[in-house]
PALO-13692 format. One record per residue (C-alpha): x, y, z; residue number from 1; chain; residue in three letters. Coordinates in Angstrom, 1 decimal, always signed. Each point is the difference from the previous one (the first is absolute). Last residue first. Layout:
# residues N
<atom <X, Y, Z>, NUM, A, ALA>
...
# end
This chain:
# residues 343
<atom <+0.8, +47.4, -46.8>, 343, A, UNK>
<atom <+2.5, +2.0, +0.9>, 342, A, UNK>
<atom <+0.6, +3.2, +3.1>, 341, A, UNK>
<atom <-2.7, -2.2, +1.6>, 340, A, UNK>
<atom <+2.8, -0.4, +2.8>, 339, A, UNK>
<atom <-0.3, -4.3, -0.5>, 338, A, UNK>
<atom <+0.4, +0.9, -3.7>, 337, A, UNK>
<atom <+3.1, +2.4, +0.5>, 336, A, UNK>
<atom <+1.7, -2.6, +2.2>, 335, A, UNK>
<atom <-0.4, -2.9, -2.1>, 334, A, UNK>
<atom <+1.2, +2.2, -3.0>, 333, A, UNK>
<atom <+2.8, +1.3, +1.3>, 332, A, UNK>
<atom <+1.3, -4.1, +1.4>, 331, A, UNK>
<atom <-0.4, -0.2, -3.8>, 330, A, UNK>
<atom <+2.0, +2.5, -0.9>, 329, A, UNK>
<atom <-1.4, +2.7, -2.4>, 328, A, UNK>
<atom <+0.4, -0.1, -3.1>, 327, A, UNK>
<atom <+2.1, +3.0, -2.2>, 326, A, UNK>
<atom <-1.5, +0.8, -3.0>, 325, A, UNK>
<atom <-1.6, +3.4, +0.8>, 324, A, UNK>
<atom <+0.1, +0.3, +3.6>, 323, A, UNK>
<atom <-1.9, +3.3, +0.7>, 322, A, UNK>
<atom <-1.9, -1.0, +2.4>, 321, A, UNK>
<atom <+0.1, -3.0, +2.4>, 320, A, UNK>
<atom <+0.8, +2.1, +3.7>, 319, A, UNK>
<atom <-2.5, +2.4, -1.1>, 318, A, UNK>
<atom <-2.8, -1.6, +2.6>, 317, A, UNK>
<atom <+3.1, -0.6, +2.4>, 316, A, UNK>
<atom <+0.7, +4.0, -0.3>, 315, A, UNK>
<atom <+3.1, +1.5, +0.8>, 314, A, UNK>
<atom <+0.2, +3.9, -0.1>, 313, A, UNK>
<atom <+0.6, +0.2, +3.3>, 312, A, UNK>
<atom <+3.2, -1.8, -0.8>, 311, A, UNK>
<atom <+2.0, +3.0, -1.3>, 310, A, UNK>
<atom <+0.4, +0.9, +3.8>, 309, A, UNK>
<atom <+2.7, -2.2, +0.6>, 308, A, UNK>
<atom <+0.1, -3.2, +2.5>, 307, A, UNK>
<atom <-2.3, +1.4, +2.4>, 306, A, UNK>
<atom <-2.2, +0.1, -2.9>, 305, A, UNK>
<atom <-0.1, -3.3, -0.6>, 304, A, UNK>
<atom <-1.1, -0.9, +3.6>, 303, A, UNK>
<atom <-3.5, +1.7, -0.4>, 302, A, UNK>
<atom <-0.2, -2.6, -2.2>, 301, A, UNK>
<atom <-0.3, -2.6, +2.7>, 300, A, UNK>
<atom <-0.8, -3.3, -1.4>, 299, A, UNK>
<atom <+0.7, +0.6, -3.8>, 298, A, UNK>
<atom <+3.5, +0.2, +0.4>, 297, A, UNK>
<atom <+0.2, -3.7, +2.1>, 296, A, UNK>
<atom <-2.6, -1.6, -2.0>, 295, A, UNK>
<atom <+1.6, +1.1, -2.8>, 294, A, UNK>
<atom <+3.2, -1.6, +0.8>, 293, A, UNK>
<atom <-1.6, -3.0, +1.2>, 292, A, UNK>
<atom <-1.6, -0.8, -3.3>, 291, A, UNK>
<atom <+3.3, +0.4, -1.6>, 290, A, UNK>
<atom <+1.3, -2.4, +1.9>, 289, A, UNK>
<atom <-2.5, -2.8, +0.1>, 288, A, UNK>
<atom <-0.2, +0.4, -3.9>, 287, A, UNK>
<atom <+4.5, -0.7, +0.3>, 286, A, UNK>
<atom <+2.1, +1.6, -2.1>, 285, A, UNK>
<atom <+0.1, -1.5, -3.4>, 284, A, UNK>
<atom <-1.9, +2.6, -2.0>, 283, A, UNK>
<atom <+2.9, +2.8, +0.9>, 282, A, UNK>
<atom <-1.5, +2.7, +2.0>, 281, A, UNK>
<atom <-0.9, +3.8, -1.2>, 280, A, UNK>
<atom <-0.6, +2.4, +2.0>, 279, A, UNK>
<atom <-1.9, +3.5, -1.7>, 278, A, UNK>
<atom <+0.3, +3.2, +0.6>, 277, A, UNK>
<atom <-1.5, +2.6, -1.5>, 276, A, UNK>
<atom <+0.8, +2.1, -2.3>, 275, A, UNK>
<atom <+0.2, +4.1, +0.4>, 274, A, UNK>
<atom <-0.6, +3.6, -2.2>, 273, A, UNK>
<atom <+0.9, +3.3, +0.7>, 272, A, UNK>
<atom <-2.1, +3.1, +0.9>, 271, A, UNK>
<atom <+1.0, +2.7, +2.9>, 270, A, UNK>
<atom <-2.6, +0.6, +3.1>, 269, A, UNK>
<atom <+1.8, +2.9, +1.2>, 268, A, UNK>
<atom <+1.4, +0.6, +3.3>, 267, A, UNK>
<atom <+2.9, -0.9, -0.2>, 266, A, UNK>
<atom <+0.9, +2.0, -2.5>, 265, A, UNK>
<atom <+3.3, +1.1, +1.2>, 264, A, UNK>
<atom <+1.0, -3.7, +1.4>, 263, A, UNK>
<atom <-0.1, -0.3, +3.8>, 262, A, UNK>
<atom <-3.9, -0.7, +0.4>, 261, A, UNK>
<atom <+0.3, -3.4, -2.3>, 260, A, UNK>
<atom <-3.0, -1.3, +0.4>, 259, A, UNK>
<atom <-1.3, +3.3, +0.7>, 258, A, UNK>
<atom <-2.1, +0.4, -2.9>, 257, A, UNK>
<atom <-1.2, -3.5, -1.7>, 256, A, UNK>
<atom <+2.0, -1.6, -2.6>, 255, A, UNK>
<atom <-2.6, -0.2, -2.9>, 254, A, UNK>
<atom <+0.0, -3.7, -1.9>, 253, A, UNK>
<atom <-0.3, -0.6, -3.2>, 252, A, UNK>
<atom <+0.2, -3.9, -1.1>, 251, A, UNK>
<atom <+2.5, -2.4, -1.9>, 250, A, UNK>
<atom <-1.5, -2.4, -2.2>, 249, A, UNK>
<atom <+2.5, +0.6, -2.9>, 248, A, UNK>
<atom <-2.5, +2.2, -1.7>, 247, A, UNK>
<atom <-0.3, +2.3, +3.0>, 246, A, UNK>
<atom <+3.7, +0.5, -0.3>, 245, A, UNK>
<atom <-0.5, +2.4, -3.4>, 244, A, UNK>
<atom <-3.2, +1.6, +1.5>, 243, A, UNK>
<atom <+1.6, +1.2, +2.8>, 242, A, UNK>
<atom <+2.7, +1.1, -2.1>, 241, A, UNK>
<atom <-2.1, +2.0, -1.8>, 240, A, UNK>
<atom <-2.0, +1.1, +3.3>, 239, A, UNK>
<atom <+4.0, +1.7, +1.4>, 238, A, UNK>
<atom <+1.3, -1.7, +3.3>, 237, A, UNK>
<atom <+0.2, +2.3, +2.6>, 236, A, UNK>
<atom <+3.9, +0.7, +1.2>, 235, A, UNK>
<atom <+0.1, +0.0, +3.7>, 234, A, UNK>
<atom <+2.2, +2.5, +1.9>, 233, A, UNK>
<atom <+3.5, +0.0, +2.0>, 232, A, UNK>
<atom <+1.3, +1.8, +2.7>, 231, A, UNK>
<atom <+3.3, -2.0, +1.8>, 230, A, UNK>
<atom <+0.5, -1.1, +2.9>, 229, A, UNK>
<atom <-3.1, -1.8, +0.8>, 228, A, UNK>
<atom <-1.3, -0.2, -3.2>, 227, A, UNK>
<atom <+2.1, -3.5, -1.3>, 226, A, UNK>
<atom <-1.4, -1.5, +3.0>, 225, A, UNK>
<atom <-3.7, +0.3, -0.7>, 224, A, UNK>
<atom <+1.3, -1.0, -3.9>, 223, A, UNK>
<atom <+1.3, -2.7, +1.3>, 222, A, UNK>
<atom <-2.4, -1.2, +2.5>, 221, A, UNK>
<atom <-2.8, +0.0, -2.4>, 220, A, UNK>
<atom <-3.5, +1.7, +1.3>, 219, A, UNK>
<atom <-2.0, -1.6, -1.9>, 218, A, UNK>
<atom <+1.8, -3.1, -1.8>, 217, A, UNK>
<atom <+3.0, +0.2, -2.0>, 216, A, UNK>
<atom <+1.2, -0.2, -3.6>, 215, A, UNK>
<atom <+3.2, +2.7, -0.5>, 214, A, UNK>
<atom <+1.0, +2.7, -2.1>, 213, A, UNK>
<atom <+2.6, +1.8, +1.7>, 212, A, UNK>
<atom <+1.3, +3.9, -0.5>, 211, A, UNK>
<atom <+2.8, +2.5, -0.1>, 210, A, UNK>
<atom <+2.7, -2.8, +1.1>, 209, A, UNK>
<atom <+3.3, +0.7, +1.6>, 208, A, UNK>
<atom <-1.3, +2.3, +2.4>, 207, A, UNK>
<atom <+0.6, -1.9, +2.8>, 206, A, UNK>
<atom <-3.7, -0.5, +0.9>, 205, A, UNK>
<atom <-0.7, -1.4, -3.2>, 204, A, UNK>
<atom <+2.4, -2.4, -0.2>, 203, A, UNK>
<atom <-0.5, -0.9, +3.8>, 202, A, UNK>
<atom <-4.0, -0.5, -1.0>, 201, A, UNK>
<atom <+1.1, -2.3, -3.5>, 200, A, UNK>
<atom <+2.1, -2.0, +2.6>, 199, A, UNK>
<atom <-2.7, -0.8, +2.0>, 198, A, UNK>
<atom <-2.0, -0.6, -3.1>, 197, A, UNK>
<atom <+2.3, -2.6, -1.4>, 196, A, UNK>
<atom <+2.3, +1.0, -3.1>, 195, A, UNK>
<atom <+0.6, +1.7, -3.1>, 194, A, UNK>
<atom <+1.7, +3.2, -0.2>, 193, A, UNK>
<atom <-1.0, +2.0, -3.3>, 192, A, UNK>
<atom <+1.5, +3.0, -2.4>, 191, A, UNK>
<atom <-2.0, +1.9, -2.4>, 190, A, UNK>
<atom <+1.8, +2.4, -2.1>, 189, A, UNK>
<atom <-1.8, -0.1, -3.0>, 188, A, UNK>
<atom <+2.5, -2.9, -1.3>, 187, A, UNK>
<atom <-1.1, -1.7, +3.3>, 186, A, UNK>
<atom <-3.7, +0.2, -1.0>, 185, A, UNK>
<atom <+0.7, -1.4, -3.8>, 184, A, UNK>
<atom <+1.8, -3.0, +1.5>, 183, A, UNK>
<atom <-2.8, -0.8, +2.8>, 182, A, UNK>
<atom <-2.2, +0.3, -2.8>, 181, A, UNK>
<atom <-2.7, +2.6, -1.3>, 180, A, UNK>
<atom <-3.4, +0.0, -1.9>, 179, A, UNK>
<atom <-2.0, +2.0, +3.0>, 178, A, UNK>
<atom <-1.9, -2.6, +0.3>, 177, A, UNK>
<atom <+2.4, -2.8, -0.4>, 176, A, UNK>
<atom <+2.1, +1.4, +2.9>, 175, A, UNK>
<atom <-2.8, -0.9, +2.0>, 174, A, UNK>
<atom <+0.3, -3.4, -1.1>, 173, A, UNK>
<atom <+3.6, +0.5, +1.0>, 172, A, UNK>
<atom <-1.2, +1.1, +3.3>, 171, A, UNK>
<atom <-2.3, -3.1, +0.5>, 170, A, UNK>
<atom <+2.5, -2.4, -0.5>, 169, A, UNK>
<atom <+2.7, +2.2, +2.4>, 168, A, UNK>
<atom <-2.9, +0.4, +2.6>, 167, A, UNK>
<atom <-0.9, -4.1, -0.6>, 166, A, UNK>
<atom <+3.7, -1.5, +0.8>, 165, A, UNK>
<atom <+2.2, -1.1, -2.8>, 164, A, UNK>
<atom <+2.2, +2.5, +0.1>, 163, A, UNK>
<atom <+1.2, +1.7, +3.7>, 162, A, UNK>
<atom <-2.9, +2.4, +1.4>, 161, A, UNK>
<atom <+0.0, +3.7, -0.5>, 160, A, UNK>
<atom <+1.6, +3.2, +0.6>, 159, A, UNK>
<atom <+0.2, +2.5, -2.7>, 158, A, UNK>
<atom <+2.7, +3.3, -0.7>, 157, A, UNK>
<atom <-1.0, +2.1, -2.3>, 156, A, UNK>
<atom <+0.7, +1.6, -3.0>, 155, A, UNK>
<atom <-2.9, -1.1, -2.3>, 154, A, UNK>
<atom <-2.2, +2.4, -1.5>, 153, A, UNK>
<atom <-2.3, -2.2, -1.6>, 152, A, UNK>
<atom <-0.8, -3.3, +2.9>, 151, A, UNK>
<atom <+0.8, +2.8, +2.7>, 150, A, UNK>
<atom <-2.3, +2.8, -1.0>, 149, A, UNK>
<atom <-2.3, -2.0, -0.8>, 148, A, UNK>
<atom <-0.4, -1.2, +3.7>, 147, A, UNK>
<atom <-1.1, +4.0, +0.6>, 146, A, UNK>
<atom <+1.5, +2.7, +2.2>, 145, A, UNK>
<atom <+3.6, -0.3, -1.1>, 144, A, UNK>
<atom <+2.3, +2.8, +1.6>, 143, A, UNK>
<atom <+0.9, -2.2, +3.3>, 142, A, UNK>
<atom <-0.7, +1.9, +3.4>, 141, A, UNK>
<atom <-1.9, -2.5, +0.7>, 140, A, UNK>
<atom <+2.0, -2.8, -0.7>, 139, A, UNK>
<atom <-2.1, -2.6, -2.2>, 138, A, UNK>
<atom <-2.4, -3.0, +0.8>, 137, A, UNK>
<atom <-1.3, -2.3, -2.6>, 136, A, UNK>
<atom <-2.2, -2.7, +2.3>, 135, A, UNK>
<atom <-1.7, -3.2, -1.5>, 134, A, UNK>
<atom <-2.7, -1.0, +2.4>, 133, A, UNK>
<atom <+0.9, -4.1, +1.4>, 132, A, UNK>
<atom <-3.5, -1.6, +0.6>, 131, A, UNK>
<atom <-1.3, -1.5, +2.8>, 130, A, UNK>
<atom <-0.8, -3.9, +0.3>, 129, A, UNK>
<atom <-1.7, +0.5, -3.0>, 128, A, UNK>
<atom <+0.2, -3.4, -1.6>, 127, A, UNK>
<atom <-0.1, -3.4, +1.3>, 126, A, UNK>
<atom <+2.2, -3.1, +0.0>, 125, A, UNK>
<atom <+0.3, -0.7, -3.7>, 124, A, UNK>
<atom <+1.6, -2.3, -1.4>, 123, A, UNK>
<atom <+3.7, -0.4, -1.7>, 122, A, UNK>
<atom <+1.1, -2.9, -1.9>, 121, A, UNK>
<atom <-0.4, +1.2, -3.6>, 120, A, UNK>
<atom <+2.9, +2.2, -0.7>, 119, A, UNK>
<atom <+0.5, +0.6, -3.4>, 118, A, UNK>
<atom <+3.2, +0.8, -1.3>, 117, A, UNK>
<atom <+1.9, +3.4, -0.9>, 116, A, UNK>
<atom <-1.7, +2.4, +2.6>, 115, A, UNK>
<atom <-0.1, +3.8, -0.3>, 114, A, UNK>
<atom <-1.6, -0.8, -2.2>, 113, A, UNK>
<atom <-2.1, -2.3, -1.0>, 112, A, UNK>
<atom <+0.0, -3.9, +1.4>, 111, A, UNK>
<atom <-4.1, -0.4, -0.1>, 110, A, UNK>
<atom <+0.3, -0.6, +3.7>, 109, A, UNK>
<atom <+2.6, +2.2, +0.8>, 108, A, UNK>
<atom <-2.2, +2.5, -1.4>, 107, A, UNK>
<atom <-2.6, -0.8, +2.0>, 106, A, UNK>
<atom <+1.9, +0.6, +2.9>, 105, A, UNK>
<atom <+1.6, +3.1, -1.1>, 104, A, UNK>
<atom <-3.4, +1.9, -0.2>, 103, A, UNK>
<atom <-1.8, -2.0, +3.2>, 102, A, UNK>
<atom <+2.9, +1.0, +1.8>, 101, A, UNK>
<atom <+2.3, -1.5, +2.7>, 100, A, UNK>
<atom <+0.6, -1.3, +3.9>, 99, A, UNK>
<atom <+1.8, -3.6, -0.6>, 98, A, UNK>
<atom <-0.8, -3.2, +2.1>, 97, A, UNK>
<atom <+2.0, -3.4, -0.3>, 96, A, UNK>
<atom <+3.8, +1.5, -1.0>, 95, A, UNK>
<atom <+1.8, -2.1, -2.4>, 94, A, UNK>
<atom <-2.5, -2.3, -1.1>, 93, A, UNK>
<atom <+0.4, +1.0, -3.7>, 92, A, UNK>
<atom <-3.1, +1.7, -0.5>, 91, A, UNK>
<atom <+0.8, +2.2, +3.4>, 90, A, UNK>
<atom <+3.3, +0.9, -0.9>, 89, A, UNK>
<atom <-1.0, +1.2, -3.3>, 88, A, UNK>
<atom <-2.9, +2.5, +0.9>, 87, A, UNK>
<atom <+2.2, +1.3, +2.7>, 86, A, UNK>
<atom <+2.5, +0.8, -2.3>, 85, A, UNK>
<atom <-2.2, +2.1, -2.4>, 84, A, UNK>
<atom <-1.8, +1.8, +3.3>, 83, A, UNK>
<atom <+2.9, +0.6, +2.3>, 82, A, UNK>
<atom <+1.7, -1.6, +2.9>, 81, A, UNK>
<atom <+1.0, +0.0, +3.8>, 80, A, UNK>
<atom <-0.6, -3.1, +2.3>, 79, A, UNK>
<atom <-3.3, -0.4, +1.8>, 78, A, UNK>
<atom <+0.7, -3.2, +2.2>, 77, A, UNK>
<atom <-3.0, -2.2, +0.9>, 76, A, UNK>
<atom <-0.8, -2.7, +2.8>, 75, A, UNK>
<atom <-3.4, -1.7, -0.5>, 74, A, UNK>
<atom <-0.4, -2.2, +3.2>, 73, A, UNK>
<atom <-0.1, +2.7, +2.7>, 72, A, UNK>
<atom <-3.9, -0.2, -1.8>, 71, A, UNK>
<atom <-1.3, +3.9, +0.9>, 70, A, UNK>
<atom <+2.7, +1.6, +1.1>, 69, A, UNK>
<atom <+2.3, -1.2, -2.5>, 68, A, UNK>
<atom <-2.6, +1.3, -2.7>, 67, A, UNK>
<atom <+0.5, +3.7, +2.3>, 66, A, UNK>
<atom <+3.6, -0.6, -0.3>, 65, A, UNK>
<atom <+0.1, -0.6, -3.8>, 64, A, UNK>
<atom <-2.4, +2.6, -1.0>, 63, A, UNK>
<atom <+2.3, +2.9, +1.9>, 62, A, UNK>
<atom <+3.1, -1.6, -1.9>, 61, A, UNK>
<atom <-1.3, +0.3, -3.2>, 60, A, UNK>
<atom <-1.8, +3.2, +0.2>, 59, A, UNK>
<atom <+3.2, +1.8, +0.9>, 58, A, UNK>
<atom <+1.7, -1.4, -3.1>, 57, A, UNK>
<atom <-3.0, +0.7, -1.8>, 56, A, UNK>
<atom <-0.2, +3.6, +0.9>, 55, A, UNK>
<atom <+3.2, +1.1, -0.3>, 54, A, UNK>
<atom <+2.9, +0.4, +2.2>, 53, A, UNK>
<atom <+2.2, -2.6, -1.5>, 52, A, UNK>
<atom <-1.0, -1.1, -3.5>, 51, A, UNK>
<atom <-3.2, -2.3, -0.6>, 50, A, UNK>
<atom <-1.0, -3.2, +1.4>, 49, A, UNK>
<atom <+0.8, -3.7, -0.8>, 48, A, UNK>
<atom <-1.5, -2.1, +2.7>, 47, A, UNK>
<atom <+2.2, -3.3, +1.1>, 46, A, UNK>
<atom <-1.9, -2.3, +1.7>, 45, A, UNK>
<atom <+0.4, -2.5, +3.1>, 44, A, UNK>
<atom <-2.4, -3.0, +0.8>, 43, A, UNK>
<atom <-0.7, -1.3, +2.9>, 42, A, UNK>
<atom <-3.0, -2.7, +0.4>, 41, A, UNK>
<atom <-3.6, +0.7, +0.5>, 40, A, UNK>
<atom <-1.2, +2.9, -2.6>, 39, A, UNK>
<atom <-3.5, -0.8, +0.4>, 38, A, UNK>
<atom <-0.7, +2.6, +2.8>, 37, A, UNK>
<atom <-3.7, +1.0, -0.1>, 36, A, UNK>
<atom <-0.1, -0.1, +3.9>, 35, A, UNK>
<atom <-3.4, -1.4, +0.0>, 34, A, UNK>
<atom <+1.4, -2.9, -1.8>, 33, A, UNK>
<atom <+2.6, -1.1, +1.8>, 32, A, UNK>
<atom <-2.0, +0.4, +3.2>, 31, A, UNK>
<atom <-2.5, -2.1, -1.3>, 30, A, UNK>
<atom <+2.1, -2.9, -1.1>, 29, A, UNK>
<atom <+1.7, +0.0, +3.9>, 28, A, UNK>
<atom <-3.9, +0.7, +1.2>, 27, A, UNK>
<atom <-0.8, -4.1, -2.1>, 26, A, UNK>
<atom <+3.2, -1.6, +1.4>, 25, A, UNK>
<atom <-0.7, +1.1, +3.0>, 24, A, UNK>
<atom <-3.8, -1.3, -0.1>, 23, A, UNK>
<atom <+1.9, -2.9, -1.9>, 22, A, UNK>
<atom <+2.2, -0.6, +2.9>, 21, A, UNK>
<atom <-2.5, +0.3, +2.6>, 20, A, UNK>
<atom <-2.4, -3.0, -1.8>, 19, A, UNK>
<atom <+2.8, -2.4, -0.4>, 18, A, UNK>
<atom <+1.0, +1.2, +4.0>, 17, A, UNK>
<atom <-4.3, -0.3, +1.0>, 16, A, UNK>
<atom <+0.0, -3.7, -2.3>, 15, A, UNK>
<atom <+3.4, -0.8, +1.7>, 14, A, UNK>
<atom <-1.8, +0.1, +3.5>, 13, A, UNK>
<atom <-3.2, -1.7, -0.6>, 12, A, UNK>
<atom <+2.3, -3.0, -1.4>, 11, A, UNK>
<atom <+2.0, +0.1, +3.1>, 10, A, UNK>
<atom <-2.9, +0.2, +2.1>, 9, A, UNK>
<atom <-2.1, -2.9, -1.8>, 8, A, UNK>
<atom <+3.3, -2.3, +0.1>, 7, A, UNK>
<atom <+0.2, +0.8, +4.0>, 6, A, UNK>
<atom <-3.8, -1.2, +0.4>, 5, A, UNK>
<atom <+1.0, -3.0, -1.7>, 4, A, UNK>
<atom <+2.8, -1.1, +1.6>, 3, A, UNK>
<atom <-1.7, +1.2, +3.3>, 2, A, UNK>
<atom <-2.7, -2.7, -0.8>, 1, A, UNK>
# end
């Protein structure tokens, strides 16, 4: 009898552990998904930015520790860049994640210029995760009053970014507009320091350069830094050429007064033109990864703009615009359809 009875306990008993374990089981599978984290083994990538002291770079590193944040799984390093390269490094597995433009990217795609093969391996993360406002500023005290002045008068001395990266594409299609070269400019006695924004700022502020063209969000440290010591203003960007980088998807943008209060007319709206930003991921990295990504920026917006102020203009419901023929990802697209952003 107490054989018995002791069988009936000890079956009794591993029916309430059997029954514990999959009620822990069951909260352990919960928990993993309530969180939202799908990301669940460490994996490290390399984000290709843009040049020191810019907007991208910056970007980069602030998206990486608030992703970080969210899943301490996802470790990313922003490393510095620029547009054409970044497009390449990316395709080729070089770099995972690459900040760029819809323009350039779609070129890359259909292997045009500035690009000499096609690169067909990049996907889209999401679009307008700020924008980068294209900035001509001058010494005040310079004689030139109007950006035509510069591209047909020449004698001048421009900073800008190194070749290969966007401001230097986008100058020389610039340069297109007012039918000039980087050759015909320096035989009208333009001169030009190419480097990284900080070091376009020092330029400027030693007097070794009479003005910067440079790609930056609102306000960009640069240019904030390039006023401190010494007075400059902000060239407006004429309608006709307006109009010329409108048809290379690029849009007008007005920089509002006081967002530079330093500069001589800084407070006046002035007119140029911006692009958004778009991150781009190569298609092999990882649906669960991507989706975390997302999840992590799209959480707390509000935590976007602590990184630069150029991200209050992010919108998830734009976040697929503007794309042309660039897909999306497809850890993207399960995010965007579980937002309502797709269908």
């Amino acid at each position: 009898m107490r054989k018995i009875l002791l069988s009936v306990v000890i079956a009794t008993f591993s029916v309430l552990l059997i029954a514990c374990n999959d009620n822990s089981a069951d909260e352990m599978s919960n928990s993993n998904e309530e969180d939202g984290k799908k990301q669940k083994e460490p994996i490290s990538l390399d984000w290709s930015t843009g040049a020191q002291g810019g907007v991208w770079y910056g970007a980069g590193g602030g998206f990486s520790t608030i992703i970080k944040e969210y899943n301490d799984n996802i470790d990313i390093k922003a490393l510095p860049g620029g547009t054409i390269q970044n497009i390449a490094m990316t395709d080729n597995g070089e770099t995972e994640l690459t900040w760029n433009m819809s323009y350039f990217a779609n070129l890359g795609l259909q292997g045009e210029d500035p690009f000499d093969e096609k690169f067909d391996n990049i996907r889209a993360v999401g679009n307008g995760f700020g924008d980068s406002t294209f900035h001509f500023v001058i010494d005040a005290n310079h004689e030139y009053e109007d950006l035509e002045d510069i591209f047909e008068k020449g004698d001048i001395k421009i900073a800008l970014t190194p070749p290969s990266q966007s401001d230097d594409f986008i100058f020389q299609e610039m340069m297109d507009h007012y039918d000039t070269s980087y050759d015909e400019m320096e035989e009208n006695g333009v001169s030009f320091f190419q480097g990284d924004y900080t070091e376009q700022a020092e330029q400027f502020k030693n007097g070794n350069v009479d003005a910067i063209f440079a790609l930056s969000g609102l306000p960009g440290s640069s240019i904030t830094d390039a006023s401190i010591d010494r007075e400059l203003k902000i060239l407006e960007f004429p309608d006709d050429l307006i109009e010329f980088l409108e048809e290379r998807t690029f849009e007008e943008r007005i920089i509002p007064a006081d967002t530079y209060e330093q500069a001589a007319n800084g407070d006046e709206d002035i007119k140029t033109v911006t692009a958004s930003n778009l991150l781009l991921a190569n298609k092999d990295l990882p649906d669960e990864v991507v989706y975390d990504m997302l999840q992590a920026l799209n959480e707390d917006t509000d935590q976007l703009e602590s990184v630069h102020a150029a991200m209050e203009y992010y919108d998830i419901d734009k976040a697929t615009d503007n794309l042309g023929d660039v897909e999306l990802h497809p850890g993207a697209v399960e995010f965007y359809k579980e937002e309502g952003v797709l269908e």
